[in-house]
N, CA, C and O atoms as CSV, one atom per row, in Angstrom:
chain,resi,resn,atom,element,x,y,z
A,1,UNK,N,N,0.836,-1.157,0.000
A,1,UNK,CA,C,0.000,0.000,0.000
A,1,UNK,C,C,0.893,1.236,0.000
A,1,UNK,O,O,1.880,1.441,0.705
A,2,UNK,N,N,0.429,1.901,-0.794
A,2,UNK,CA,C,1.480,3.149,-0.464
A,2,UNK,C,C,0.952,4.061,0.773
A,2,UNK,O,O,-0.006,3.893,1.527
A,3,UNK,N,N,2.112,5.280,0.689
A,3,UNK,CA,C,2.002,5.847,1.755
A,3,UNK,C,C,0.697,7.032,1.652
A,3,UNK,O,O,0.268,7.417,2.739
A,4,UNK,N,N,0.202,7.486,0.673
A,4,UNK,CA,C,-0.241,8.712,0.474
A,4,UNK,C,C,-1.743,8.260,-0.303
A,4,UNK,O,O,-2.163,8.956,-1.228
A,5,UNK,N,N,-2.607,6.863,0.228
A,5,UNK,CA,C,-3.412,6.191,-0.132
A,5,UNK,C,C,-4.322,6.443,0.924
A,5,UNK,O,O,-3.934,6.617,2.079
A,6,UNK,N,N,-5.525,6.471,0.585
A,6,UNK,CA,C,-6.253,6.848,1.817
A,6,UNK,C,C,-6.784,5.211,2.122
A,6,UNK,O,O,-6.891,4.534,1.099
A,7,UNK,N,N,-7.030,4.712,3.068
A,7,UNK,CA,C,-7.579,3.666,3.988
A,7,UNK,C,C,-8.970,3.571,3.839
A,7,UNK,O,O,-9.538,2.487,3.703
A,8,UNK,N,N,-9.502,4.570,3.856
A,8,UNK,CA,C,-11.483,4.563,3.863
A,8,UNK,C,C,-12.136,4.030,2.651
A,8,UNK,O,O,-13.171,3.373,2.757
A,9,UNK,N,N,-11.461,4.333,1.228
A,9,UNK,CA,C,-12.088,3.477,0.103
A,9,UNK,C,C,-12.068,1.993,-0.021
A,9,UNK,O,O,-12.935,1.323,-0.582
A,10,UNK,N,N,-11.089,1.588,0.506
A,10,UNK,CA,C,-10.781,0.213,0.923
A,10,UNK,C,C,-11.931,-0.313,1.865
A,10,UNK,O,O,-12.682,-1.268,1.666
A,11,UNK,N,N,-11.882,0.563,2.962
A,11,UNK,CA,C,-12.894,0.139,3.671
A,11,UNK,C,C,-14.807,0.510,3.326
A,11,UNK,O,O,-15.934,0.291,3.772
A,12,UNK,N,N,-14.491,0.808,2.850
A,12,UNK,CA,C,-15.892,1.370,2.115
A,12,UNK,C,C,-16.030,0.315,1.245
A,12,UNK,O,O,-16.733,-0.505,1.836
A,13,UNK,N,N,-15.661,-0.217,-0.130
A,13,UNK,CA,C,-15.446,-1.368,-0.425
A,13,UNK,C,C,-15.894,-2.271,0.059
A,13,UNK,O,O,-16.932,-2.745,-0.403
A,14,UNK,N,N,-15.144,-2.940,1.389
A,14,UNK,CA,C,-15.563,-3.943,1.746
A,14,UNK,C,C,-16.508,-4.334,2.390
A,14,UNK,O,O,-16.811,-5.523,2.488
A,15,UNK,N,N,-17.530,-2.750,3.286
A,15,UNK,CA,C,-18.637,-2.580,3.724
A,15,UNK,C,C,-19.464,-2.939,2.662
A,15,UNK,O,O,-20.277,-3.800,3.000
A,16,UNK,N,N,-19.577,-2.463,1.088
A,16,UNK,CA,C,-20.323,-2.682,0.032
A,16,UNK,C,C,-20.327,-3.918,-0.590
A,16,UNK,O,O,-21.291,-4.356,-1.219
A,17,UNK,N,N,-18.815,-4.741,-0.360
A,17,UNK,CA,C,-19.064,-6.031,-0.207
A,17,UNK,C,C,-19.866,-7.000,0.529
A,17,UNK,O,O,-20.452,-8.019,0.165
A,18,UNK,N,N,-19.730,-6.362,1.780
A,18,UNK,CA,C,-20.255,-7.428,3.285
A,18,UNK,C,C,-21.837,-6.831,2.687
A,18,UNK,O,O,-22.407,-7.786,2.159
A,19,UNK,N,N,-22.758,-5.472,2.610
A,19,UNK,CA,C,-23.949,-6.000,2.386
A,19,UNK,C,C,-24.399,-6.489,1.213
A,19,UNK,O,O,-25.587,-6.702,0.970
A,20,UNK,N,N,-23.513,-6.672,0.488
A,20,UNK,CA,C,-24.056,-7.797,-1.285
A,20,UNK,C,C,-23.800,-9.044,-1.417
A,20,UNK,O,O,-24.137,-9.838,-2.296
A,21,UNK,N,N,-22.851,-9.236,0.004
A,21,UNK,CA,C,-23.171,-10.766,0.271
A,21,UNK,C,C,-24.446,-10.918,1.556
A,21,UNK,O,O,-25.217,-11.877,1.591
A,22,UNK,N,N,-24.469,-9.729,2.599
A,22,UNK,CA,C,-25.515,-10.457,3.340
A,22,UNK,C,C,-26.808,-10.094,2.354
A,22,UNK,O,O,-27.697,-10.891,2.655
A,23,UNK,N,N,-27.207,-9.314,1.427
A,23,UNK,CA,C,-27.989,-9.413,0.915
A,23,UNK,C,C,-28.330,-10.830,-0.310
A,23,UNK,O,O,-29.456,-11.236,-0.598
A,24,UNK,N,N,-27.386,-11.215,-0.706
A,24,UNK,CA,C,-26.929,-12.240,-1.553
A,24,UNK,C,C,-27.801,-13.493,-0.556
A,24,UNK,O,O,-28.816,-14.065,-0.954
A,25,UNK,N,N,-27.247,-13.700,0.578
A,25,UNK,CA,C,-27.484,-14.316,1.570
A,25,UNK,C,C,-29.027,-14.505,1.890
A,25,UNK,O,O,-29.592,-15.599,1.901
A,26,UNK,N,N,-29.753,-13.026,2.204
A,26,UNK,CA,C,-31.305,-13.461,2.442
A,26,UNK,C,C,-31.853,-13.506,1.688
A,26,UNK,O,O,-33.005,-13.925,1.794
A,27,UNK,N,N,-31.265,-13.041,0.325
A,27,UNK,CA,C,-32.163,-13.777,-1.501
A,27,UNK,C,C,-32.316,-15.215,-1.338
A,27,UNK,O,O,-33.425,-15.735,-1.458
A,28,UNK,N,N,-30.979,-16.077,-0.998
A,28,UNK,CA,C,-31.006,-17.560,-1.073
A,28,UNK,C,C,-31.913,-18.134,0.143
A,28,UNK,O,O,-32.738,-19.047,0.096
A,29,UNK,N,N,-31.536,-17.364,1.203
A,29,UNK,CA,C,-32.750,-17.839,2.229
A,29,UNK,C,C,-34.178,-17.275,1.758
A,29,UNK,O,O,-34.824,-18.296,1.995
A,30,UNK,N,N,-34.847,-16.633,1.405
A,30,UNK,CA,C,-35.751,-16.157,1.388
A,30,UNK,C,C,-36.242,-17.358,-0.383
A,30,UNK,O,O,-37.321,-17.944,-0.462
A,31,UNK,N,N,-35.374,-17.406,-1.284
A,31,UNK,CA,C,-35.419,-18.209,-2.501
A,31,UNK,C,C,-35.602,-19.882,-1.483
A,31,UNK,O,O,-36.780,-20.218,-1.608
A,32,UNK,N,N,-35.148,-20.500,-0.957
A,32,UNK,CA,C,-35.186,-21.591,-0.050
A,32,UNK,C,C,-35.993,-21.842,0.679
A,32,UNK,O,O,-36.211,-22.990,1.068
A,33,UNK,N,N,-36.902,-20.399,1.193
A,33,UNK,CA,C,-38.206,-20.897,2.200
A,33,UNK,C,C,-39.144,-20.538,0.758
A,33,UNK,O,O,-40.346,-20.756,0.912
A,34,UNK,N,N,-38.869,-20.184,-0.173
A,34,UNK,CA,C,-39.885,-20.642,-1.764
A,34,UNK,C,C,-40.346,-21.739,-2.053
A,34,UNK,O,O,-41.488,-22.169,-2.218
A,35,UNK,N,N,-39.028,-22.294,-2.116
A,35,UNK,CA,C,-39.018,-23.380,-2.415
A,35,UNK,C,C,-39.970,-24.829,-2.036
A,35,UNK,O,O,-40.724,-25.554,-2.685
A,36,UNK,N,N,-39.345,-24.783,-0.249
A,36,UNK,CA,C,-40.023,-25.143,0.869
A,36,UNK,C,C,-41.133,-25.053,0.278
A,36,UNK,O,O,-41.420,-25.843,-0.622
A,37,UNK,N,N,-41.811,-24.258,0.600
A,37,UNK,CA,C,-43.397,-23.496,0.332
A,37,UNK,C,C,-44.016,-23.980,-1.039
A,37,UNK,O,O,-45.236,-24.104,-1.148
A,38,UNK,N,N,-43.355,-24.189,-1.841
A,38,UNK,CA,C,-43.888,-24.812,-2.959
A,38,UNK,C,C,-43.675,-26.193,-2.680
A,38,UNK,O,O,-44.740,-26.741,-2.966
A,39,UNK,N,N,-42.918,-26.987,-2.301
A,39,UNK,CA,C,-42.728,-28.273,-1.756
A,39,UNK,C,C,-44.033,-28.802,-1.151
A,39,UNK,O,O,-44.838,-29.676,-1.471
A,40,UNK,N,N,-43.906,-27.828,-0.043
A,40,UNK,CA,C,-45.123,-28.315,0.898
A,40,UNK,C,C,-47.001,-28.129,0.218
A,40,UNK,O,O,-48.014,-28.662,0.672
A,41,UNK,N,N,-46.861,-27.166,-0.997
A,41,UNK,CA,C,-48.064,-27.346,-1.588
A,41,UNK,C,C,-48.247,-28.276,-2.579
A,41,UNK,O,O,-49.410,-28.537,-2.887
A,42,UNK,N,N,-47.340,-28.837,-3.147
A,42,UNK,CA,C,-46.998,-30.185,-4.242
A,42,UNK,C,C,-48.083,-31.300,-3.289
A,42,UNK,O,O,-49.229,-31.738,-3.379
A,43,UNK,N,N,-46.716,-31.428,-2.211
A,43,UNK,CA,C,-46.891,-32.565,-1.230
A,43,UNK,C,C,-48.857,-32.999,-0.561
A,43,UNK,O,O,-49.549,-33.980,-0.286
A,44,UNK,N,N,-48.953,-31.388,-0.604
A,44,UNK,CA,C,-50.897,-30.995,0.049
A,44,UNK,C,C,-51.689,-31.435,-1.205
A,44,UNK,O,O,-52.634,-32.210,-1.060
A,45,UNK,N,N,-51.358,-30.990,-2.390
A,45,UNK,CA,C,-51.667,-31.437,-3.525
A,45,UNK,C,C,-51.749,-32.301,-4.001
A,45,UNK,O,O,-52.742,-32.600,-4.664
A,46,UNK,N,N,-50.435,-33.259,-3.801
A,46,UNK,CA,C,-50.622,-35.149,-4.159
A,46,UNK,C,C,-51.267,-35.344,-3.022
A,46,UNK,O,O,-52.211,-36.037,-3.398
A,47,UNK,N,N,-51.427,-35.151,-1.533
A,47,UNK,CA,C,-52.333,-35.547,-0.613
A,47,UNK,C,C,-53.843,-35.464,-1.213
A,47,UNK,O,O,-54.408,-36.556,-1.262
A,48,UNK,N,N,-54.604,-34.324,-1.686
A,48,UNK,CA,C,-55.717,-33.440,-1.841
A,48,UNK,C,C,-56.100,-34.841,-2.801
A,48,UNK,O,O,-56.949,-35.694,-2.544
A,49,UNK,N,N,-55.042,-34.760,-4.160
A,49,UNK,CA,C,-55.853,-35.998,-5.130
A,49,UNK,C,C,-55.654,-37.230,-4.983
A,49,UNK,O,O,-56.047,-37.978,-5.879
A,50,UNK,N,N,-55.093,-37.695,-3.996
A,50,UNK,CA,C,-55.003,-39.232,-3.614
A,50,UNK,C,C,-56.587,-39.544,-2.633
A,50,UNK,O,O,-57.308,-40.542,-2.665
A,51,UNK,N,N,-56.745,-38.167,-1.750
A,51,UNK,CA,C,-57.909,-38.051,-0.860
A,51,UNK,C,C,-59.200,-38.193,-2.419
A,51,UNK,O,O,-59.758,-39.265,-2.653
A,52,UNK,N,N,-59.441,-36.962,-3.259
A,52,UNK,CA,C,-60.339,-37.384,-4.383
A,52,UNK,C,C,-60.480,-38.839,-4.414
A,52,UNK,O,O,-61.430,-39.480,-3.964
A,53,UNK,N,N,-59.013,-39.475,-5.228
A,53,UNK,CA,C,-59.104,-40.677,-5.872
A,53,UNK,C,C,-59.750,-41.471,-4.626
A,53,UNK,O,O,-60.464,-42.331,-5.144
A,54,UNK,N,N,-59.805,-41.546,-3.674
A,54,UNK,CA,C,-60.479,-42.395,-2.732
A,54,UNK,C,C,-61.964,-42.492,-2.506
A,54,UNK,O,O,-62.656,-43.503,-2.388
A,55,UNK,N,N,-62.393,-40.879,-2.465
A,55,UNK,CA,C,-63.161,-40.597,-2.818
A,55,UNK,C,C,-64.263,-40.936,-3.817
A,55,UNK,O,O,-65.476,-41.017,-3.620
A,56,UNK,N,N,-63.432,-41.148,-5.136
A,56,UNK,CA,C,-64.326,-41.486,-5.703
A,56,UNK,C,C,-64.508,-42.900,-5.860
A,56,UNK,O,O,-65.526,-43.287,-6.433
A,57,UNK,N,N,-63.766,-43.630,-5.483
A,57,UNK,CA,C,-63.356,-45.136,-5.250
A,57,UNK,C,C,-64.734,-45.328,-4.333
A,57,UNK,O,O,-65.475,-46.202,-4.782
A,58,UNK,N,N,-65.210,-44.659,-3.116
A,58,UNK,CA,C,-65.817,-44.628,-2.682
A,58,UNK,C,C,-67.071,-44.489,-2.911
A,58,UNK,O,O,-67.912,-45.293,-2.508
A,59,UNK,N,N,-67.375,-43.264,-3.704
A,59,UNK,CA,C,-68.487,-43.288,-3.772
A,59,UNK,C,C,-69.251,-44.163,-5.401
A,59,UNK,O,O,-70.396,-44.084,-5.846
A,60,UNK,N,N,-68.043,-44.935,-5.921
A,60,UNK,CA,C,-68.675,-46.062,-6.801
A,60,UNK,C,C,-69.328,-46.699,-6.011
A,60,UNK,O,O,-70.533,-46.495,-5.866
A,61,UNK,N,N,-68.720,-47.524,-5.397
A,61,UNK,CA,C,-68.646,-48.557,-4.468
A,61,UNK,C,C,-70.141,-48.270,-3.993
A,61,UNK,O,O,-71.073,-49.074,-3.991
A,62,UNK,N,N,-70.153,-46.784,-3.545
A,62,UNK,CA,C,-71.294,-47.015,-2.549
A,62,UNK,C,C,-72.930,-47.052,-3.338
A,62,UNK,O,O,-74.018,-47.470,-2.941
A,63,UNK,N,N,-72.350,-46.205,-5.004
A,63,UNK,CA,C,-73.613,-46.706,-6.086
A,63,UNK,C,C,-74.180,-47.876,-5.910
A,63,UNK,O,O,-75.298,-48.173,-5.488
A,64,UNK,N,N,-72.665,-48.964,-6.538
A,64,UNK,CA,C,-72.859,-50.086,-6.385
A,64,UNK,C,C,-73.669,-50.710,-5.910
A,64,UNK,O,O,-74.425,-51.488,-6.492
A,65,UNK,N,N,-73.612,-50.346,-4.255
A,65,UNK,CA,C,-74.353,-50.878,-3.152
A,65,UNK,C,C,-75.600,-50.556,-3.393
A,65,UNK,O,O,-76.592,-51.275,-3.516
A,66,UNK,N,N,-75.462,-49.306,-3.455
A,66,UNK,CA,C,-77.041,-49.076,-3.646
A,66,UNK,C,C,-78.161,-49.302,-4.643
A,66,UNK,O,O,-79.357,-49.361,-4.358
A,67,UNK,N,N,-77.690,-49.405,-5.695
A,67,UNK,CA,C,-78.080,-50.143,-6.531
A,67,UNK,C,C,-78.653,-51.806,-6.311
A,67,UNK,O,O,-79.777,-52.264,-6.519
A,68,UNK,N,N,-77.673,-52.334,-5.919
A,68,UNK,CA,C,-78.070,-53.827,-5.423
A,68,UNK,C,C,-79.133,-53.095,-4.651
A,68,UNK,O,O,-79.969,-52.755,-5.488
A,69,UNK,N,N,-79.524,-52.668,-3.395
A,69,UNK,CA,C,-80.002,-52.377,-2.051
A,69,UNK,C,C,-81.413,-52.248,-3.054
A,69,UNK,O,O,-82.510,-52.692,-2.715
A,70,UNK,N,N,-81.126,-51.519,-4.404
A,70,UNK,CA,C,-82.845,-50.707,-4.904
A,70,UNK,C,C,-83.297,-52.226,-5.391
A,70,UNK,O,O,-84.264,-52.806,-4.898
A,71,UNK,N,N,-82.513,-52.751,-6.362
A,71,UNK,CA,C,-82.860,-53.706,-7.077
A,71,UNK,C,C,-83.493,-54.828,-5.769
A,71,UNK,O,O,-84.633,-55.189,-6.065
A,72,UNK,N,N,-83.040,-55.380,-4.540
A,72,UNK,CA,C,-83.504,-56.191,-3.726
A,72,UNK,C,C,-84.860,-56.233,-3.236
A,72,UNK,O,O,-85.667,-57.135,-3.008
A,73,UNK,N,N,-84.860,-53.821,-3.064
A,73,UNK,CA,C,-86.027,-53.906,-2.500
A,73,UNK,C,C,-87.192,-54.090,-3.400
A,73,UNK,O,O,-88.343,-54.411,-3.105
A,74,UNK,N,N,-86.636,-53.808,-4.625
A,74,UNK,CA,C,-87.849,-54.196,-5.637
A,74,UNK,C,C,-88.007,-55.570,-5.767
A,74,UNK,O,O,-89.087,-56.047,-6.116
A,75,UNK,N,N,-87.266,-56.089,-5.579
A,75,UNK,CA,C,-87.816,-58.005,-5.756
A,75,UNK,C,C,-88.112,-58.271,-3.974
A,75,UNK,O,O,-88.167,-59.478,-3.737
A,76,UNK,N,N,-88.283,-57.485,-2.857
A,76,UNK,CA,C,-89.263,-57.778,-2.004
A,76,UNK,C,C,-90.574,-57.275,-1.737
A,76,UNK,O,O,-91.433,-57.807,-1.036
A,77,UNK,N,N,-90.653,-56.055,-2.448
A,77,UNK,CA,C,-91.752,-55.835,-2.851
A,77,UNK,C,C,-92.682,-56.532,-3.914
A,77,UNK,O,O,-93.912,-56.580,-3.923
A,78,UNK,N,N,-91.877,-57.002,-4.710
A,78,UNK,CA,C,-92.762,-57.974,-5.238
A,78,UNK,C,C,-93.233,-59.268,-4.694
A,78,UNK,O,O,-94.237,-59.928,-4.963
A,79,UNK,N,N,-92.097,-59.503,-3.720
A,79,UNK,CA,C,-92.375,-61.147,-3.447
A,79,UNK,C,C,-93.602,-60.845,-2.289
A,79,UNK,O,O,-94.271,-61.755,-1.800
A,80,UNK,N,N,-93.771,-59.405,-1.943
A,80,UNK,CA,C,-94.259,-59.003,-0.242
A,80,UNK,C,C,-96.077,-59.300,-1.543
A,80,UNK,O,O,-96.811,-60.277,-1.396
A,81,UNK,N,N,-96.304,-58.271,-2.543
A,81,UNK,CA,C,-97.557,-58.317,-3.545
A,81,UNK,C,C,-97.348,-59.824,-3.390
A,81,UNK,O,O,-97.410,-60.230,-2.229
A,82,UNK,N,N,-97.073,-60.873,-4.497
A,82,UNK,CA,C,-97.356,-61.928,-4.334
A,82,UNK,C,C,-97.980,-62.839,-2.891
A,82,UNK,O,O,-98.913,-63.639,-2.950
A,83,UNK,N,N,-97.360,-62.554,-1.887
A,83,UNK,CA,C,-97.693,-62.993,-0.539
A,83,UNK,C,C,-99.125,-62.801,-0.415
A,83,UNK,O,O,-99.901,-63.752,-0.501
A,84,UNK,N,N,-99.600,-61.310,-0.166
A,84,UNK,CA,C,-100.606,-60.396,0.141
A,84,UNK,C,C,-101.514,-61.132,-0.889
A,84,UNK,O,O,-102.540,-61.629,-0.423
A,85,UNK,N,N,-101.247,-61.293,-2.421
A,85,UNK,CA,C,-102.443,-62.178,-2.652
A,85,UNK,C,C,-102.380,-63.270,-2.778
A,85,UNK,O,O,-103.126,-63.967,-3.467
A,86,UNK,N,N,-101.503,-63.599,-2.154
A,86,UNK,CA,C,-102.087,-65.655,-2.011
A,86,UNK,C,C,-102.523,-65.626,-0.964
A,86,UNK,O,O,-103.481,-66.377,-0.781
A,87,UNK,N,N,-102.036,-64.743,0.253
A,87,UNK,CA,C,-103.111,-64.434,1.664
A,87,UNK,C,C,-104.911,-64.181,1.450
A,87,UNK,O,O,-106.014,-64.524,1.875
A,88,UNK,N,N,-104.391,-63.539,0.715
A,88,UNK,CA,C,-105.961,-63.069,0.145
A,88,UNK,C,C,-106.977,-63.962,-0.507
A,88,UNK,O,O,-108.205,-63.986,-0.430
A,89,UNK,N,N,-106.078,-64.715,-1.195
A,89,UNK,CA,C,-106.912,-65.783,-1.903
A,89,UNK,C,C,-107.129,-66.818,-0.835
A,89,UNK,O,O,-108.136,-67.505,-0.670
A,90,UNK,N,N,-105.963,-66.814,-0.106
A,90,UNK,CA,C,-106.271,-68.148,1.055
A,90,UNK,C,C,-107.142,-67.707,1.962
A,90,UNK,O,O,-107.265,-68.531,2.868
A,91,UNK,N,N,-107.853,-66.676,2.112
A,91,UNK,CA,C,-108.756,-65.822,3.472
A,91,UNK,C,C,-110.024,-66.130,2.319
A,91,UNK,O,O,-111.008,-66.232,3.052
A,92,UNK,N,N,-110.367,-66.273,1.295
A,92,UNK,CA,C,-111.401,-65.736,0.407
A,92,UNK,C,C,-111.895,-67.054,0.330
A,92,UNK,O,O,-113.097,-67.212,0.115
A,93,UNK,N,N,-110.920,-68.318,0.516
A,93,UNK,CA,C,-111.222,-70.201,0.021
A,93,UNK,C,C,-111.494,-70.222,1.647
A,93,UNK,O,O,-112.554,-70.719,2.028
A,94,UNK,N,N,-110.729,-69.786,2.448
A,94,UNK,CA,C,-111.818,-70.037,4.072
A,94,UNK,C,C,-112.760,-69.397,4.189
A,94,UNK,O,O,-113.647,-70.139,4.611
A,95,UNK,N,N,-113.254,-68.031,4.010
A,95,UNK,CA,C,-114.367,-67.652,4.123
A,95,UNK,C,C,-115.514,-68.458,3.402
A,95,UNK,O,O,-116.638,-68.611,3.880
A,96,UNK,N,N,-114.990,-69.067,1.913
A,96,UNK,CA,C,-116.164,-69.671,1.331
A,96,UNK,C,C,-116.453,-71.360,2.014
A,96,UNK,O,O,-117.557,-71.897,2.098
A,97,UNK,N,N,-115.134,-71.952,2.440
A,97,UNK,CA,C,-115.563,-72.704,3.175
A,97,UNK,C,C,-116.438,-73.039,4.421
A,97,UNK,O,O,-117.003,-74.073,4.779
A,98,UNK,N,N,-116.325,-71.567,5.044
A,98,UNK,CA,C,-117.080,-71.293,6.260
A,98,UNK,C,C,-118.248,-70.915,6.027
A,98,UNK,O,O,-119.090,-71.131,6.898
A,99,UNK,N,N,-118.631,-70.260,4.820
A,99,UNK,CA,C,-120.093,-69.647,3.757
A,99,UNK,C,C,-121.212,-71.241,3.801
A,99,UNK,O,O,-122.380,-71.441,4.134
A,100,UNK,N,N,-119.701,-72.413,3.090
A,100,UNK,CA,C,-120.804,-73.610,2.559
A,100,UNK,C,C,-120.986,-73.881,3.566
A,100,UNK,O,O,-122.191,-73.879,3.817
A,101,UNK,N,N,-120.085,-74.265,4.749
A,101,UNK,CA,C,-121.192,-74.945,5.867
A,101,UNK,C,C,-121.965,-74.596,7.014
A,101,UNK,O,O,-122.388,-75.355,7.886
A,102,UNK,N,N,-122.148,-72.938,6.880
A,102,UNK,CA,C,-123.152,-72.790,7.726
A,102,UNK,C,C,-124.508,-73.207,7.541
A,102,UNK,O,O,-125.344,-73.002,8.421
């Protein structure tokens, strides 16, 4: 260094260095909790459509069911009509039996 150099530009310098690296510094941190943050909405996101896909896994399934459930109750309703008139017919052959022999 020579003698007739002033000291303060040097140091001025390296002040303008030190904040363009600590600024350098909370770009990459601040770029890194981005990141993060997009990570963690990916991650909510494959959660969100795995939850759907279950979902709808589910609510086939539960057509399914219900479907069978409609179709059953319609073949006990029919079998319940059929009952009701063979009851009927069987109440109508005792009454006439009870008709002839009074």
């Amino acid at each position: 260094m020579s003698p007739n150099r002033d000291p303060r530009p040097q140091t001025s310098e390296q002040s303008a260095i030190d904040i363009a690296v600590k600024r350098l510094a909370m770009a990459l941190d601040a770029l890194d909790a981005a990141v993060e943050r997009r990570r963690e909405g990916d991650r909510n996101e494959d959660t969100l459509a795995a939850q759907v896909q279950t979902l709808g896994v589910d609510r086939a399934r539960l057509a399914a069911a219900l479907d069978n459930e409609a179709a059953r109750s319609r073949q006990l309703e029919t079998t319940n009509r059929d009952i009701a008139e063979r009851l009927d017919s069987a109440i109508a052959s005792i009454q006439s039996v009870l008709e002839s022999n009074e």
